[in-house]
Structure formats: C-alpha cells, structure tokens
C-alpha positions as CSV (number, residue, x, y, z in Angstrom):
1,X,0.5,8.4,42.1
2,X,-1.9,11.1,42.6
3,X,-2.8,11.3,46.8
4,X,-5.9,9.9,46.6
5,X,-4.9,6.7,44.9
6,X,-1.6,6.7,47.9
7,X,-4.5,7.0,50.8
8,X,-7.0,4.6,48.8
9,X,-6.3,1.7,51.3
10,X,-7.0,4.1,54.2
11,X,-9.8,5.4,52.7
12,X,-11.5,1.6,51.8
13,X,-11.5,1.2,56.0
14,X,-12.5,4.0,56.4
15,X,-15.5,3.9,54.3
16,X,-16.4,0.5,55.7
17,X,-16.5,2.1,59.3
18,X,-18.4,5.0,58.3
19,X,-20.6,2.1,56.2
20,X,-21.3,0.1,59.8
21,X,-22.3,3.3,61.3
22,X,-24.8,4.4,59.5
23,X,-26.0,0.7,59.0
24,X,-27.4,1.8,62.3
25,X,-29.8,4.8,60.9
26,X,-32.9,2.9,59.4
27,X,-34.1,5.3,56.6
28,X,-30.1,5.0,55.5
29,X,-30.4,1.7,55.6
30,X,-32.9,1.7,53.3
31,X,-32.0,3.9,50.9
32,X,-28.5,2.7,50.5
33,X,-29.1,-0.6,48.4
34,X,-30.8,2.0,45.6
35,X,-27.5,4.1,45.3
36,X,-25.0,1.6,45.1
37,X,-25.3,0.5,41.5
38,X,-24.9,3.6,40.0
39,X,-22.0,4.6,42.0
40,X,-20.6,1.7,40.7
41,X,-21.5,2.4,37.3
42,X,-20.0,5.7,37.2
43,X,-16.9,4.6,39.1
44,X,-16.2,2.2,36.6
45,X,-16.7,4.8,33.3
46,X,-14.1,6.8,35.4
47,X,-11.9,3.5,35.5
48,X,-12.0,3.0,31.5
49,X,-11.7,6.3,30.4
50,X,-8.1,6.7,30.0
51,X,-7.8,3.1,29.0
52,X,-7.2,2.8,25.2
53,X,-8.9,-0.5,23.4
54,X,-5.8,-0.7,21.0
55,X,-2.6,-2.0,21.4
56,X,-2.8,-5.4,20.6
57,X,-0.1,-5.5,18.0
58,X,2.3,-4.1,20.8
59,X,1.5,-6.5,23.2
60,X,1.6,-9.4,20.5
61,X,5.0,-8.6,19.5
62,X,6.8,-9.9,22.5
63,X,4.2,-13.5,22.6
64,X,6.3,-15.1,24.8
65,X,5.8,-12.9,27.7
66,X,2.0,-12.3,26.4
67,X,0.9,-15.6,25.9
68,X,2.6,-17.0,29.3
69,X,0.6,-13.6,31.2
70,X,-2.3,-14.5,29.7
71,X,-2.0,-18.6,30.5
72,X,-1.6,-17.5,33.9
73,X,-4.2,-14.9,34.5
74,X,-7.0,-16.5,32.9
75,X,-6.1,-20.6,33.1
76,X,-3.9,-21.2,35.9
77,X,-5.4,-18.4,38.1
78,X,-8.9,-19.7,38.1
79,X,-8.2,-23.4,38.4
80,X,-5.6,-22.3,41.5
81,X,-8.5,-19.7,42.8
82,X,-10.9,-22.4,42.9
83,X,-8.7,-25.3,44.7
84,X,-7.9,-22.5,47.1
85,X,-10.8,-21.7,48.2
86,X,-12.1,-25.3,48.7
87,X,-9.6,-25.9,50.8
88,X,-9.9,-23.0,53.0
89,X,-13.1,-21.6,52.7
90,X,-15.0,-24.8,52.2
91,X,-17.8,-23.8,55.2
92,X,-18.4,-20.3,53.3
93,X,-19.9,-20.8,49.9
94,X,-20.5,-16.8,49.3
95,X,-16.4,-16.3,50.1
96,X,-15.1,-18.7,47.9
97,X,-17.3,-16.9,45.2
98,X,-16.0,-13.5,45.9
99,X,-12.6,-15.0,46.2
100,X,-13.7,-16.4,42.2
101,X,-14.2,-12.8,41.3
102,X,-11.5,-11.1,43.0
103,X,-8.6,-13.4,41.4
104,X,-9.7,-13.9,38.1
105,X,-10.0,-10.0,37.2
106,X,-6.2,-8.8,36.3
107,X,-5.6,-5.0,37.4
108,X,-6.0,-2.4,34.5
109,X,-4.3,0.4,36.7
110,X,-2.0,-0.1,39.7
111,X,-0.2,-2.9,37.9
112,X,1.4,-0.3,36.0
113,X,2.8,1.7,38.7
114,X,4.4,-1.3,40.1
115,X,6.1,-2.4,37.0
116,X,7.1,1.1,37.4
117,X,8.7,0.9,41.0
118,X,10.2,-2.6,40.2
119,X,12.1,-1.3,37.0
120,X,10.3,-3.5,35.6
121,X,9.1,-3.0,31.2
122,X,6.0,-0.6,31.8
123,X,5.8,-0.5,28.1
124,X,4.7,-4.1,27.6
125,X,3.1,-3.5,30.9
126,X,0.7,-1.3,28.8
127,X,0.4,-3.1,26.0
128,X,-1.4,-6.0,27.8
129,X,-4.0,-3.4,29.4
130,X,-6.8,-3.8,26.8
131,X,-6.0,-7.7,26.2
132,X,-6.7,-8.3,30.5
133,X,-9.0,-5.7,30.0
134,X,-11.3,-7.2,27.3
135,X,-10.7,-11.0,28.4
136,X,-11.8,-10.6,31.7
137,X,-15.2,-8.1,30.4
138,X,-15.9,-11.8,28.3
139,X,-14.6,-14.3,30.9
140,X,-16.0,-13.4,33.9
141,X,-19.6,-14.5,33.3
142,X,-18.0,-17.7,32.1
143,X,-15.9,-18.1,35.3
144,X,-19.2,-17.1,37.4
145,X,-20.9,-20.3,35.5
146,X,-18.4,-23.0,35.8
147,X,-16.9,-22.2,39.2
148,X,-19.5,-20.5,41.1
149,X,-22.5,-21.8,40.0
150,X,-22.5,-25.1,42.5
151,X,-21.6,-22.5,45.0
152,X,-24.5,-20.1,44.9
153,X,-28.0,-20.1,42.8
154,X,-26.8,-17.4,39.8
155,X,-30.1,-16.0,38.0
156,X,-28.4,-16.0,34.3
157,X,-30.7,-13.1,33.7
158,X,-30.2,-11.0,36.6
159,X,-25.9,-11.3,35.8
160,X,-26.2,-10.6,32.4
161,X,-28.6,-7.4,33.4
162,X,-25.7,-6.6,35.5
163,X,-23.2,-6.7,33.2
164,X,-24.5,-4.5,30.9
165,X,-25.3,-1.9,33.2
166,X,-22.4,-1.6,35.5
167,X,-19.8,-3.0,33.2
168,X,-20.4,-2.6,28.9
169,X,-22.6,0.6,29.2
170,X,-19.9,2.4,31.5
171,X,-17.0,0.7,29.2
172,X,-19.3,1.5,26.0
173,X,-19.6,5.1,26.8
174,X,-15.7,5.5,28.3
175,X,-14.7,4.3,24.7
176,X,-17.0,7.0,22.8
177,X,-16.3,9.9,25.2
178,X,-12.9,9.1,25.3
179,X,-12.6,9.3,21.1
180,X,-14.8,12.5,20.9
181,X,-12.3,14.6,23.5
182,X,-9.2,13.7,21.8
183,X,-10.7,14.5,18.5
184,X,-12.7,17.8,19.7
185,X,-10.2,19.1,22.2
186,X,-6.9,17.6,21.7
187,X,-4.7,15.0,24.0
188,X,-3.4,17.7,26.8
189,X,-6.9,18.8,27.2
190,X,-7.7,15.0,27.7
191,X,-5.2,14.3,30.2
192,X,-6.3,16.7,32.4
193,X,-10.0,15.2,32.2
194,X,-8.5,11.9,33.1
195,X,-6.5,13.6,36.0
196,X,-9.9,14.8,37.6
197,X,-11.3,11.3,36.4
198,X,-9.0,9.3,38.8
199,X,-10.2,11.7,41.8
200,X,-14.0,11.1,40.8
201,X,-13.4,7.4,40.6
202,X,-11.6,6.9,44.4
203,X,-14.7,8.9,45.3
204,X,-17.3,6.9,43.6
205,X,-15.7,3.6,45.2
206,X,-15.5,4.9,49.0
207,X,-19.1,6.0,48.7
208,X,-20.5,2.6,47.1
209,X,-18.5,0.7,49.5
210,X,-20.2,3.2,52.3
211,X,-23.2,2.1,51.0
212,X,-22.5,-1.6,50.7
213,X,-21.5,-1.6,54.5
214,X,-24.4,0.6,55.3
215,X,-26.9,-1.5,53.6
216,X,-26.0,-5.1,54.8
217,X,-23.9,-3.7,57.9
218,X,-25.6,-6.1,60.1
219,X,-25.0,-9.1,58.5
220,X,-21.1,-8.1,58.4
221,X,-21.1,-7.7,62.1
222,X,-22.7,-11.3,62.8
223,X,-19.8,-12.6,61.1
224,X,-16.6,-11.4,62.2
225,X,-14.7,-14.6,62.1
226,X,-14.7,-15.0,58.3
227,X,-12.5,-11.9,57.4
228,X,-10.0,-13.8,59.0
229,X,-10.4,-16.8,57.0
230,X,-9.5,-14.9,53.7
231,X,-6.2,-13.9,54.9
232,X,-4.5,-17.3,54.3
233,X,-6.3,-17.9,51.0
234,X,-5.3,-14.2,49.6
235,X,-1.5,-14.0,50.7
236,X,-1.3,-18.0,49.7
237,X,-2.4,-16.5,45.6
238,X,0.1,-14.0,45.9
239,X,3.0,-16.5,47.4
240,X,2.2,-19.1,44.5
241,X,2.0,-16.8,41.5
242,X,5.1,-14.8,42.4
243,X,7.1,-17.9,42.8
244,X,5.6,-19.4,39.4
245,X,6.0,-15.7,37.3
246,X,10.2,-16.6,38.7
247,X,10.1,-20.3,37.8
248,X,8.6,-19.9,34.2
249,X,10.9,-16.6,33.9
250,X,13.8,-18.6,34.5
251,X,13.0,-21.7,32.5
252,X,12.0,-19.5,29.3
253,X,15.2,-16.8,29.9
254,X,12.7,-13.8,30.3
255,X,15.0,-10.5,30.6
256,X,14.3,-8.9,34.6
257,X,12.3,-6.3,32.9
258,X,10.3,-9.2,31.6
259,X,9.9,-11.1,34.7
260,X,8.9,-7.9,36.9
261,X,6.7,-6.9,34.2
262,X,5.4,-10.4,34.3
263,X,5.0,-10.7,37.9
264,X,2.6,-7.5,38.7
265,X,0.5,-8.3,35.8
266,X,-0.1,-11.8,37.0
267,X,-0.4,-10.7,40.7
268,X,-2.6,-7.0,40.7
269,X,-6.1,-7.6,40.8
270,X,-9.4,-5.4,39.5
271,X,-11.6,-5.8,42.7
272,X,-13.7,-2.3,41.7
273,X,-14.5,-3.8,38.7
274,X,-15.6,-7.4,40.4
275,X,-17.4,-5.2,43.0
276,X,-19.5,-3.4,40.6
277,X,-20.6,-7.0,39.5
278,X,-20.9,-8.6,42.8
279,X,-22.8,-5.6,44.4
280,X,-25.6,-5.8,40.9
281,X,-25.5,-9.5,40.6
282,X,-25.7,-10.8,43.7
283,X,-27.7,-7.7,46.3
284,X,-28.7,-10.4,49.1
285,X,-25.4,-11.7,49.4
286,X,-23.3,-9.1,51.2
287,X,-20.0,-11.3,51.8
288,X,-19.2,-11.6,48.4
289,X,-18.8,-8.1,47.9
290,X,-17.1,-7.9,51.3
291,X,-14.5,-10.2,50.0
292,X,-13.5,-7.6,47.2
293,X,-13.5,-4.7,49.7
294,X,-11.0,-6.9,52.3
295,X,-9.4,-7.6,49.1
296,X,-7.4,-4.5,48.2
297,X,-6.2,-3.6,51.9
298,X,-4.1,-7.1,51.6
299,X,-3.0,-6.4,48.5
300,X,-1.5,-3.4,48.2
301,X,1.2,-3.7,51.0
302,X,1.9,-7.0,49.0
303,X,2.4,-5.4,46.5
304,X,4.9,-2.8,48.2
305,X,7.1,-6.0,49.0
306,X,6.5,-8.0,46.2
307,X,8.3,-4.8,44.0
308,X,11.2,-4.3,46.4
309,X,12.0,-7.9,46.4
310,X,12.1,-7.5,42.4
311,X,14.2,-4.6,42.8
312,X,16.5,-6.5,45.5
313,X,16.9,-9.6,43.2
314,X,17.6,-7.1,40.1
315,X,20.2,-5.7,42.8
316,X,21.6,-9.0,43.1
317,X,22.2,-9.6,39.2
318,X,20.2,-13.1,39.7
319,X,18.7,-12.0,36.2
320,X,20.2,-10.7,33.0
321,X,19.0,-6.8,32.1
C-alpha cells in the first residue's frame, strides 16, 4: 500500500482535530459547508478511476462464492445493520442512519489488499469489485427508503440531487476518462495516473472531513457520549459476519482461498463513498456523517486481526487449500 493509504487512519483523526479547531474561526465556519461537496465529488472520481466496470463473467464463474457474497452484503447485512442499531442506538435516530450507510456499502479498494495479506483468492476478489460496485450505486437509495426513512425526514429530491452529483457524475466521468487514457496513452501510462490518483483521493477525504468537523464542529462537541455508543454496534457487525463468512464456508466446502476471499468482501466497508452521500443528502445532520468518519478508525485495525486470524487458521490446516 502506497504510505498515504498506511497513515489514512492517522490522518482521518487528525483531520477531525484540525476540523474542531477551526470550527472555532467564524468566517471558516461559514465557508466550510460550500467546499465539502465538491471535495467529495472529486474524491470519489479519484476512487473509480482505476475501477473497471467489467468483469462480471469472471466473478460469475465461481456462483457459489458470488452469489453467497452478494446474499450477504446486500440481504443479510442490511437486515443485521438495522436490528443492530435498534438495539443499541435506539435514542439516536441520525446514528443508526449512518450506521445504515456505513454497513450496507461493500469496500471497492482495501478489501483487496486484505484478501492479499490473508492468502486469500484476490483474483475473485477483483472480479466482485464492479458487481459491489454497481449494486450498492443502485441500492443505496433503496436502503435509505426502507430503513432510514422512519428514522429521519429524507427529501427524495434533495437525495436523488445528491446522487447524481457526488456519486454518477464522478463515476460517469471516472468511466470515460478512464477509457480515453488507455486508448490515447496506453496502460503503463495509466497506471501511473492512478498512482497519483490514490494520493489526490486520501487528500480530497482528509480535507472534506476537515471541513465536515469545521462546519458542524459544535454540534460534535455537545455530544461526546455517542461516539462511544457505536463502538459495540460496529465491532458486533464485524464479530457476526466473520463468524457467518466461516459457518457458510464450512457448510458449502469453500476452499481457504474462498473463505478468506469471502470474509473481507463481506466485512470491508466504502464509508468515503457513504460520506459523500451523507455530507450532500443530509447537510443539517452532522452525526450521520460522523458515524462514517468514526467508522474507518474501527475498522481497519479489525481488519489487521481479522486477516491474521485467517492466516493462523490457514496455519492450522482447519481448511482444505
């Protein structure tokens, strides 16, 4: 992993103490709410860039290990998500919505480098990119409806408007730009574009998230207590789907490539991209997007363990190769 994506974690807190700071300058203040959304936006073109929306046929060919990521990403997870956060966030309707948007967004990046570290098939890893990819660009509106909307008033408008401009005109242009380098300059030349791309893009998220915090800093600060609260609901998604990615592994004889490929694409999430949406969608209610800022700095360490412990049950022989 480049540095920058190693000292991302580090760099999130960062921003969000640099954020509270200058929440205290008033013309910052101010200005900050105006900046954020194209931050996003342009943090998000550097996300799809280097994604490729082909690949389906690869994915497809092993449908057992497809079809049981995608049951779990996109119908257990949100079901699970949802139960989870009435039970421990029941007093703080904008947390369980950004706890919604947080868990029902697969990762189109990091999950890969994990499956990596685990040993686990990075291959099929990549061949389910542009399926979470695309099914999560449609489904998220839908989740929003059906599990948020008795949570918080959602102006149908105002998310759709969001949508488009922070998520399909980014991923629109990605797709073009990213089919007139290869064709004009060539794949080498392409790589290194994507290279500089996944510096612009750390950059891009630090300063929205700078500019989140700076903008609604004070209402963060009133509320201390509920960062807390979304430690237990967080770790508890990670607990439940790693021991569910073993179960169904084991019932359905998945290789241990299989199940470690299975288990970080069931478990890495997309917060930038559910952070570009909650910061457009929903402007007056800062704890959402805290939720997917708090997000990341549990998960990665999680994720840490999470792939040793696949590499220590590999170690083991507890699966067959």
């Amino acid at each position: 992993m480049p540095l920058f994506e190693k000292v991302q974690p580090f760099l999130v807190l960062l921003s969000v103490f640099v954020g509270l700071a200058l929440a205290q300058i008033g013309w910052f203040a101010n200005l900050a709410p105006k900046i954020i959304v194209p931050l996003l936006a342009l943090m998000l073109y550097a996300t799809f860039l280097p994604i490729p929306l082909k690949g389906w046929g690869r994915g497809l060919q092993n449908f057992k290990v497809t079809s049981t990521s995608l049951m779990v990403n996109f119908v257990w997870t949100p079901i699970f998500t949802w139960i989870n956060g009435y039970l421990f966030l029941q007093d703080s309707p904008d947390f369980r919505v950004g706890l919604i948007m947080l868990m029902v967004t697969p990762c189109t990046d990091w999950y890969l480098v994990f499956t990596g570290v685990a040993r686990g098939d990075v291959a099929l890893a990549t061949a389910l990119l542009p399926l979470n990819l695309v099914l999560q660009v449609i489904l998220l509106p839908v989740y929003l409806l059906i599990f948020a909307g008795t949570l918080v008033e959602i102006n149908i408008i105002q998310l759709f408007e969001s949508l488009f401009w922070v998520l399909f005109l980014p991923l629109l242009v990605a797709t073009i730009s990213r089919q007139l380098i290869l064709r004009w300059k060539g794949d080498v030349y392409f790589q290194q574009v994507v290279a500089k791309m996944a510096i612009f893009q750390v950059i891009c998220l630090n300063l929205a998230i700078t500019t989140i915090f700076a903008s609604q800093g004070k209402v963060v600060i009133q509320h201390p207590e509920l960062i807390f609260q979304l430690f237990i609901p967080v770790v508890l998604f990670f607990v439940v789907n790693f021991v569910l990615g073993q179960l169904i592994g084991r019932y359905l004889k998945f290789s241990y490539q299989e199940v470690a490929c299975l288990s970080c694409t069931t478990l890495a999430r997309n917060s930038p991209l559910s952070l570009a949406i909650a910061a457009s969608a929903f402007p007056h209610r800062p704890l959402i997007a805290l939720v997917l800022v708090i997000g990341p700095l549990i998960e990665l360490p999680v994720m840490v363990l999470i792939s040793q412990l696949l590499l220590l049950i590999r170690r083991r022989g507890q699966w067959q190769q």
